[in-house]
N, C-alpha and C positions, 0 to 999 in steps of 0.2 A: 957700818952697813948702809949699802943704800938700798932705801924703800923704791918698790915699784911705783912708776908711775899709773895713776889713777887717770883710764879711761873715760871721756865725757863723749855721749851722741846727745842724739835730740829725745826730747819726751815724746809723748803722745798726743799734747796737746801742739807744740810746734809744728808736729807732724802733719796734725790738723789743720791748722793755720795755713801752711806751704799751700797745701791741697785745695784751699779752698780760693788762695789767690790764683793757683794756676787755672783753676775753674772756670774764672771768671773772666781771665786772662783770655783763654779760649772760648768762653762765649760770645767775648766782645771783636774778637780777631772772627768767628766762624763767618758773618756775615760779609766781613770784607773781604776773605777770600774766595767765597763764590762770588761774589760780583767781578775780583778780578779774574779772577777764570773761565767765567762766561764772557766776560768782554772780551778775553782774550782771544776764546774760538770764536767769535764775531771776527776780530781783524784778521785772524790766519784766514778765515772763509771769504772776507773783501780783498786780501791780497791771492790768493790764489784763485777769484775771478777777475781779479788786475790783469796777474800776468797773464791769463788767457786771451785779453782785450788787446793787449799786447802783441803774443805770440798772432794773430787774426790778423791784427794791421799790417802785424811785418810780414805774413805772408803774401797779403793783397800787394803790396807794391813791391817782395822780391818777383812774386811769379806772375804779375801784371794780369791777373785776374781776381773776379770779385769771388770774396770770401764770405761765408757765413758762419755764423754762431747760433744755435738752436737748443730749448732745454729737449734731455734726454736721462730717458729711464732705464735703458738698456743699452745702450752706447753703443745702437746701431741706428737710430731712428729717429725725428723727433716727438716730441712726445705731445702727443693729441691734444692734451691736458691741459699745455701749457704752464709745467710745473718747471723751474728752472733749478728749485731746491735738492733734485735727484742728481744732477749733474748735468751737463751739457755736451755739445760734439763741435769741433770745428772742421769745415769740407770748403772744398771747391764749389762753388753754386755755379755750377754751367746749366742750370734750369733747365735741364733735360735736353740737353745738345744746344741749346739756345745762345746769345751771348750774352742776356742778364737773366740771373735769377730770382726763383721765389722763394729765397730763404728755405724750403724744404729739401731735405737731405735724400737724394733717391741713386739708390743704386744700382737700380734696374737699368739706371742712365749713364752706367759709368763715371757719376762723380765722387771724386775722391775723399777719402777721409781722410784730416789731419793728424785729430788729438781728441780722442776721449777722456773727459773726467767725470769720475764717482762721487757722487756725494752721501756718505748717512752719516748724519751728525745730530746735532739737536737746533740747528738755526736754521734759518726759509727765506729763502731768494728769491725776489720778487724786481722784472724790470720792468720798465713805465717809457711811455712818451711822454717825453721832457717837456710839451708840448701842450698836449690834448689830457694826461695822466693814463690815458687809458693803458694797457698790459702789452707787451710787445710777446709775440712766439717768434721772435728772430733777431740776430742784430747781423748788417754786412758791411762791407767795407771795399771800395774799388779802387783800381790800378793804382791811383793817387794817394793811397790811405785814407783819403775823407769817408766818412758816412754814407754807405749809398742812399740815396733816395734824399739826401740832406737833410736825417733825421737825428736827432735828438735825443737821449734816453739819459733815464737814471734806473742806478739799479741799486736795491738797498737788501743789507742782510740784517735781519733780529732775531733773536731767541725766540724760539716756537712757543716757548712755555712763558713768555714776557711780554707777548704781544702787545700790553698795554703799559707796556714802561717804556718807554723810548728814550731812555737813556743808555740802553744798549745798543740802539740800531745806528747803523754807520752807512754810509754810501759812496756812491761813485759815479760822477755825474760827465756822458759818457758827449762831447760836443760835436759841431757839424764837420768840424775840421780832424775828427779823430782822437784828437785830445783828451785825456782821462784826468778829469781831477777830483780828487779826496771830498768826502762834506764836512763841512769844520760845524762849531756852535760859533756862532760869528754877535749872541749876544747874551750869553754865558748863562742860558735855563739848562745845562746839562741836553739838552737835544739838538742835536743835528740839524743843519737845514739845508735842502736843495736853493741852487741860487742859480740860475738863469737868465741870460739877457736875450731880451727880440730885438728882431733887425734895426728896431727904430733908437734902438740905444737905452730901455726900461727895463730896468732888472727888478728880479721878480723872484719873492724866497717864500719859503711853505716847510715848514718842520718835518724831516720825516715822518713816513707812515706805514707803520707794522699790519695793515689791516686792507 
């Protein structure tokens, strides 16, 4: 005769054991995956004001007129506030029949609207004179692609609720020539830094700023 075979699981103290590795497992993992997660919608929201910087220049030199970029809360207008974090609009800047404009989007003047983008997330977009640092409500770009006005900006995205951790915040440091490039840590403290040169050939860096 054969004997059945005799069934083994776990105890209750095993049980235990499992339970409290995986516990612990997950509390030492929870931390790093909000940090990647939040960094992540940080770079989706620097590359989807990339490609916009982008799409702006290429229309300035297909359609040989000056383009603008303005922040917008309603994705008809631009926005008083100067909040760039709601979203922005791209147009035609014929300055009100004129042939350069003043970055303000009007269309009582018949000029054109590109491209609207929405933003509600949890990051804040903030652009600067690459320059002076003061806050820009506009960026354009003429027949040439260059910068009108031969201006300068950076524009930086960070988590609203992280303001003061800047290891989240990322940028895009926006040149006279039209030129878009990424901000790196160029001396490895985990923050970002804008990097600059003036005409005289001095380049000039400054850690990003959430504030």
């Amino acid at each position: 005769m054969k004997l059945p075979h005799s069934q083994q699981g776990i105890n209750l103290i095993e049980l235990m054991v499992v339970l409290t590795i995986v516990g612990i497992l997950a509390m030492v993992a929870a931390p790093s995956m909000q940090d990647t997660l939040k960094l992540s919608g940080v770079r989706g929201h620097v590359r989807d004001f990339n490609a916009s910087l982008m799409y702006a220049r290429g229309e300035a030199v297909s359609r040989n007129k000056r383009i603008s970029m303005c922040p917008s809360a309603d994705g008809a207008s631009c926005d008083a506030a100067n909040n760039w974090s709601n979203g922005w609009i791209i147009f035609i800047d014929d300055g009100a029949g004129g042939d350069f404009g003043d970055g303000e989007f009007d269309a009582a003047a018949n000029e054109q609207l590109l491209r609207v983008t929405d933003y509600s997330g949890n990051n804040s977009l903030v652009v600067t004179d690459g320059d002076s640092g003061s806050a820009l409500d506009f960026l354009s770009w003429n027949y040439r692609g260059f910068t009108a006005d031969d201006a300068r900006a950076l524009a930086t995205v960070c988590v609203s609720s992280e303001a003061d951790d800047l290891r989240y915040a990322r940028g895009l440091l926006i040149e006279r020539s039209g030129r878009v490039i990424g901000t790196a840590d160029s001396d490895n403290d985990m923050v970002h830094e804008s990097v600059f040169e003036d005409d005289n050939g001095n380049v000039s860096r400054a850690p990003l700023s959430c504030t």
